[in-house]
KESE-124816 format. One record per residue (C-alpha): residue number from 1; x, y, z. Coordinates in pm, 1 decimal. Layout:
N
   nr        xx        yy        zz
  NUM         X         Y         Z
...
This chain:
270
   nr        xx        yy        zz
    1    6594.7    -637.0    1565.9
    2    6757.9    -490.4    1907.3
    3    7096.5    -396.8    1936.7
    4    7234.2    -524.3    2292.7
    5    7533.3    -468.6    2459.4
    6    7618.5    -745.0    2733.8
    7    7846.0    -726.4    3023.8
    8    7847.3    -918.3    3334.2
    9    7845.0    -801.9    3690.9
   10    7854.1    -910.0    4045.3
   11    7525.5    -930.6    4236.7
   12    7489.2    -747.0    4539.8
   13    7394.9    -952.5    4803.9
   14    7160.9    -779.2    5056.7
   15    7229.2    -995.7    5352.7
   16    7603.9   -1034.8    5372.6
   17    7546.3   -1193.7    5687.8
   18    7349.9   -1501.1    5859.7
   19    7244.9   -1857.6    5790.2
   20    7251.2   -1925.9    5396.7
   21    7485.8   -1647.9    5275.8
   22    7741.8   -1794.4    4964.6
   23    8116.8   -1743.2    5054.7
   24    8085.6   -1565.8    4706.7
   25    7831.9   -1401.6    4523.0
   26    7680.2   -1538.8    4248.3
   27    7681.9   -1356.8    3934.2
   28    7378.8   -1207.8    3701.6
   29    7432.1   -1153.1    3341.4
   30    7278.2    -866.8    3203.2
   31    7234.8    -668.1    2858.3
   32    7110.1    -355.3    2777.2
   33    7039.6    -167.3    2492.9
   34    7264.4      64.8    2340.9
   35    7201.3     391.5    2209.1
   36    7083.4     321.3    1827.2
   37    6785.1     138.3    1967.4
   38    6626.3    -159.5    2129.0
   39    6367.7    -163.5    2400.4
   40    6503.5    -475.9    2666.6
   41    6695.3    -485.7    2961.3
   42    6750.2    -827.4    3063.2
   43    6937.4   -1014.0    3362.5
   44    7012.8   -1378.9    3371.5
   45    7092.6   -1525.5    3701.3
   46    7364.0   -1765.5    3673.6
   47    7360.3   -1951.5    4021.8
   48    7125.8   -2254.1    3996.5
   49    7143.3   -2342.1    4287.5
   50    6894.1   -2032.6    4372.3
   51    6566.9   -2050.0    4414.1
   52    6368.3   -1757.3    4225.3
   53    6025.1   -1724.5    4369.2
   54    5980.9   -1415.5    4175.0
   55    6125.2   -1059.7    4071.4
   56    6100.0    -712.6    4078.8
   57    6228.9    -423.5    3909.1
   58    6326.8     -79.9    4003.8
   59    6394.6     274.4    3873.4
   60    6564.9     453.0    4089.3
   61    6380.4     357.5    4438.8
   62    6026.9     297.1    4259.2
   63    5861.9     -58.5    4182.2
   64    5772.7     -23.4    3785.9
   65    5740.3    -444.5    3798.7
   66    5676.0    -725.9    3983.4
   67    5621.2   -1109.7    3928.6
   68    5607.6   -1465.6    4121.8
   69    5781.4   -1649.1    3791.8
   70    6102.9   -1838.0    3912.9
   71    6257.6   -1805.7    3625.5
   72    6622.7   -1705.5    3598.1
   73    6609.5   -1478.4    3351.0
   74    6363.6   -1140.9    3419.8
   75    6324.2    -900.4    3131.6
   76    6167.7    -527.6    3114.5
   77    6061.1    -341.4    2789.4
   78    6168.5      62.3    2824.7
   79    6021.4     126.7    2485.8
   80    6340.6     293.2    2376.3
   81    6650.7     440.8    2480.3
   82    6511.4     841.8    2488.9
   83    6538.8    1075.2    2765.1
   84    6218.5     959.9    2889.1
   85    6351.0     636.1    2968.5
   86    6660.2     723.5    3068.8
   87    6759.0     660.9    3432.5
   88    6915.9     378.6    3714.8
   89    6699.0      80.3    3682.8
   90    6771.7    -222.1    3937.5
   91    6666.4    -611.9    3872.4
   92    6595.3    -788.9    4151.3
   93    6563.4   -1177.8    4229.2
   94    6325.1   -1296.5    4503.0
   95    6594.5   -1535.4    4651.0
   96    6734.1   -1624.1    4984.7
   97    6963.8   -1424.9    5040.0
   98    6811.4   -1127.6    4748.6
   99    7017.4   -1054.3    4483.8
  100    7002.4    -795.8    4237.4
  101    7196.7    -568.3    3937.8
  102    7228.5    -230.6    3835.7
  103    7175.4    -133.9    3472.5
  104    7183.8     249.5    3385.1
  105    7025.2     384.9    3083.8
  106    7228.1     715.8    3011.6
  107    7188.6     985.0    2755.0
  108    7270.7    1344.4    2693.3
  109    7042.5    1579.4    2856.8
  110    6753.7    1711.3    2726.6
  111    6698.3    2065.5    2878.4
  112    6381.3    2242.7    2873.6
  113    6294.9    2607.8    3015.2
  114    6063.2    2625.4    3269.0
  115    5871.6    2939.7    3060.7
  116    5997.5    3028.1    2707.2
  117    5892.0    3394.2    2793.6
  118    5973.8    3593.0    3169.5
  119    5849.4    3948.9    3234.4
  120    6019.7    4176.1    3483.7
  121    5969.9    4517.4    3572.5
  122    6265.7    4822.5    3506.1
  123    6497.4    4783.2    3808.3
  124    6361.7    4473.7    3955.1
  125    6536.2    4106.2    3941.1
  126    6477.8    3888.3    3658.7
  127    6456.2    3504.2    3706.2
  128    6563.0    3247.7    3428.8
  129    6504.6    2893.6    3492.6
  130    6597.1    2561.2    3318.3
  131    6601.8    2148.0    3382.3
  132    6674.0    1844.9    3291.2
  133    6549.0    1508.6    3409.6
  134    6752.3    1322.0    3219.1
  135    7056.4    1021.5    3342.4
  136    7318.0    1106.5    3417.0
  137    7262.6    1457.7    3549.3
  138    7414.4    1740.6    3445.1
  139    7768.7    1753.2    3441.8
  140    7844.1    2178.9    3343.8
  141    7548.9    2467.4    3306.3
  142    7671.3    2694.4    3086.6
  143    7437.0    3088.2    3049.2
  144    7462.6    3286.4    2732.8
  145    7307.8    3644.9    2607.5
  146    7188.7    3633.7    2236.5
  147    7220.1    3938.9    2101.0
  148    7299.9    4108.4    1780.1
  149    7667.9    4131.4    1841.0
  150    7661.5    3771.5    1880.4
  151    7644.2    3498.8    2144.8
  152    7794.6    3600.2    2472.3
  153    7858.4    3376.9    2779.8
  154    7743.3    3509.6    3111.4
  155    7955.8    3463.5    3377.4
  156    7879.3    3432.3    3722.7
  157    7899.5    3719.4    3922.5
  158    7973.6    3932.7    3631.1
  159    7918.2    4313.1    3670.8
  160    7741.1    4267.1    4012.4
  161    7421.8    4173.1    3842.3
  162    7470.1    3803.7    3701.5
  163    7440.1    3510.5    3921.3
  164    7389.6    3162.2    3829.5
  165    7294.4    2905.2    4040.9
  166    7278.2    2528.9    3955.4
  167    7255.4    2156.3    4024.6
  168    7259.0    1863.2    3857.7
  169    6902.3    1899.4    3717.3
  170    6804.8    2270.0    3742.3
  171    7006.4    2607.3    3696.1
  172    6902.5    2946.9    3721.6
  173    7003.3    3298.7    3636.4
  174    6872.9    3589.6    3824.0
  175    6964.3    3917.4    3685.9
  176    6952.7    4176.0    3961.2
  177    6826.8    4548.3    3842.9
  178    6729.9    4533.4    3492.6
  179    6755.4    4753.3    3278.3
  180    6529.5    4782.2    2981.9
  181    6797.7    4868.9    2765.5
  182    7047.2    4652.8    2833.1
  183    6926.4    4296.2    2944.1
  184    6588.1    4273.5    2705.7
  185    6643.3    4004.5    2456.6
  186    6655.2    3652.9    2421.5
  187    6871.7    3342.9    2680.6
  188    7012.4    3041.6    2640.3
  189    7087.7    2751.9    2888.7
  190    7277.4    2501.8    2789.4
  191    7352.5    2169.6    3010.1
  192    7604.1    1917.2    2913.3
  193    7754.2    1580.5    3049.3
  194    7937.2    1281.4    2909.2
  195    7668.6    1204.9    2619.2
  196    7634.8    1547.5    2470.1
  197    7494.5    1850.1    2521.4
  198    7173.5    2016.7    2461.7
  199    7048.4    2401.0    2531.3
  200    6663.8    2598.7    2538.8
  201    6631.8    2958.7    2456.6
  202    6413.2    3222.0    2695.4
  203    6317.3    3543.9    2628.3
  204    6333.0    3776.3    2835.0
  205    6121.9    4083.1    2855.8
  206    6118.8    4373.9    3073.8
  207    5874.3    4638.9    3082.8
  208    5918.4    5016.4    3229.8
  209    5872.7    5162.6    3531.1
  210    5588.1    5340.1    3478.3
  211    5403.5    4975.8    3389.2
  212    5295.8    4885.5    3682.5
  213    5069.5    5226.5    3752.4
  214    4860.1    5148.8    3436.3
  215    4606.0    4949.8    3565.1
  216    4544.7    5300.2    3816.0
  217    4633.4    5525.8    3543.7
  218    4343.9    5368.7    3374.9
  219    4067.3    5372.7    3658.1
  220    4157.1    5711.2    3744.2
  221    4084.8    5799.5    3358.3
  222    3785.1    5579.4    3377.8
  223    3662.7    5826.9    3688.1
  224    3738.9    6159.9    3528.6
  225    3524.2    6036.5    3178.3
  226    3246.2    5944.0    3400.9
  227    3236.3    6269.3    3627.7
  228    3254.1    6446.1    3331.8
  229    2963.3    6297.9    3134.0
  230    2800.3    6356.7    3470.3
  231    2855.3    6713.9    3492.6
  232    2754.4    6795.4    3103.4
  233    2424.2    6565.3    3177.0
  234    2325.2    6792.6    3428.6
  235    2422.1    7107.5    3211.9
  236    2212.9    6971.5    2942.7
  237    1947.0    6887.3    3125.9
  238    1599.2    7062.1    2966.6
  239    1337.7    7225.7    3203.6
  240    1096.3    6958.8    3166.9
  241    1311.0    6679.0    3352.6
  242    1319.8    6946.0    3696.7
  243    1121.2    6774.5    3927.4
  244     798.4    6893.5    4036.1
  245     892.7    7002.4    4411.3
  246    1188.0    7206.8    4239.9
  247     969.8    7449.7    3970.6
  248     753.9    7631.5    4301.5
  249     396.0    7409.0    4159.4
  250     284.1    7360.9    4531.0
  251    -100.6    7477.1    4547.4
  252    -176.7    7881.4    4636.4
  253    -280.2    7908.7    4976.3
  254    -615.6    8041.3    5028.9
  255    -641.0    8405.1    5136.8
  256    -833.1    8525.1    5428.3
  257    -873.7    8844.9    5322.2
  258   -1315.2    8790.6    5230.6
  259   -1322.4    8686.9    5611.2
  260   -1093.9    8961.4    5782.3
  261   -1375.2    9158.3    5516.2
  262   -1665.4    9096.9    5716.1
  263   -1555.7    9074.1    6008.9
  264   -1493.2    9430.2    6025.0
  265   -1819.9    9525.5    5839.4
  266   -1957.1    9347.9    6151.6
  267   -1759.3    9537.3    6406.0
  268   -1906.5    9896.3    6244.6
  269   -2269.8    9785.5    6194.7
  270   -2246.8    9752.3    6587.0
């Protein structure tokens, strides 16, 4: 069984001027539901003497419906009042001149981080970032530090290091030259308007200086290993593995010493 509550408003008429305009604007009844439940938004268009050759209805500045029933009455299902649904939704009747209503689905926000963890490097700026698409937007952001000595709000501008910028649906706090000591630990955003309020932790974690020359640290250790298995290879190595042009096995050269022999044999004989 939904839960409505009903109040009645003036149309907005869209041409105020020009052949057919009413010398008053006719009036649309709608109802909404409330925040323990229901799933309808209804308007009832109370000038009969309109002709309805269809409807359409809006959230925000996007068509979600659309119909060619001339009925005066036009109803949409949000499937509950949630933060999902939330928003400015707009019912519109197909008349001459157009009329339409406002109805707007509020609830507190519902903020979500962007990334439950961010990294940062020692002396770098850290970057904390939450939302909330919820209606109405975000009236206050509020920034707090969770640490062991409790929960301590951040303000803005605060030591020269904390600054906090937001809008209605996103805020942000950039912390400018961490310190690994100091700003390591764990965040929390918290966004409130008139419905409530609601808040996501972060965690923030920032690694040392010397983090980002791992990855080289490591190749350069990778190099040294492998020039030094290299080296005791060749050390090692056993006489058998020295190539062939390397251990002096190229043929003898014949000697010419039998023919020098006779020649001089020759030479005397004469």
């Amino acid at each position: 069984m939904y839960s409505f509550a009903f109040i009645t408003v003036p149309a907005v008429v869209l041409l105020l001027c020009g052949t057919g305009a009413h010398s008053s604007d006719p009036l649309i009844v709608t109802s909404y539901p409330d925040a323990t439940g229901g799933e309808l938004l209804i308007c009832n268009l109370t000038d009969f003497t309109l002709t309805v050759s269809g409807h359409q209805w809006l959230k925000g500045s996007k068509v979600i419906h659309e119909d060619k029933d001339a009925s005066q009455l036009t109803i949409y299902n949000i499937t509950g009042v949630n933060a999902e649904s939330s928003g400015q939704y707009t019912c519109k009747f197909l008349t001459s001149p157009e009329v339409f209503a406002v109805i707007n689905i509020t609830v507190a926000p519902h903020v979500v981080a962007y990334k439950k963890t961010e990294h940062g490097n020692e002396g770098d700026t850290g970057v904390m970032t939450c939302k909330s698409n919820t209606f109405p937007l975000v009236d206050e952001w509020t920034w707090y530090l969770v640490s062991q000595d409790g929960i301590q709000a951040i303000v803005n501008g605060s030591e020269e290091r904390y600054f906090i910028k937001s809008t209605g649906n996103k805020t942000e706090l950039r912390i400018h030259q961490l310190d690994i000591e100091k700003d390591q630990g764990e965040y929390m955003c918290n966004g409130s308007n008139i419905h409530g309020n609601t808040g996501a932790t972060i965690a923030l974690r920032v690694r040392s200086r010397l983090a980002a020359l791992w990855p080289f640290l490591g190749i350069v250790a990778e190099v040294l290993i492998l020039v030094t298995i290299i080296f005791i290879y060749e050390k090692r190595r056993k006489p058998d593995d020295v190539p062939e042009d390397e251990d002096g096995g190229s043929a003898p050269l014949k000697s010419n010493a039998g023919a020098n022999h006779d020649t001089v044999r020759q030479r005397n004989s004469s």
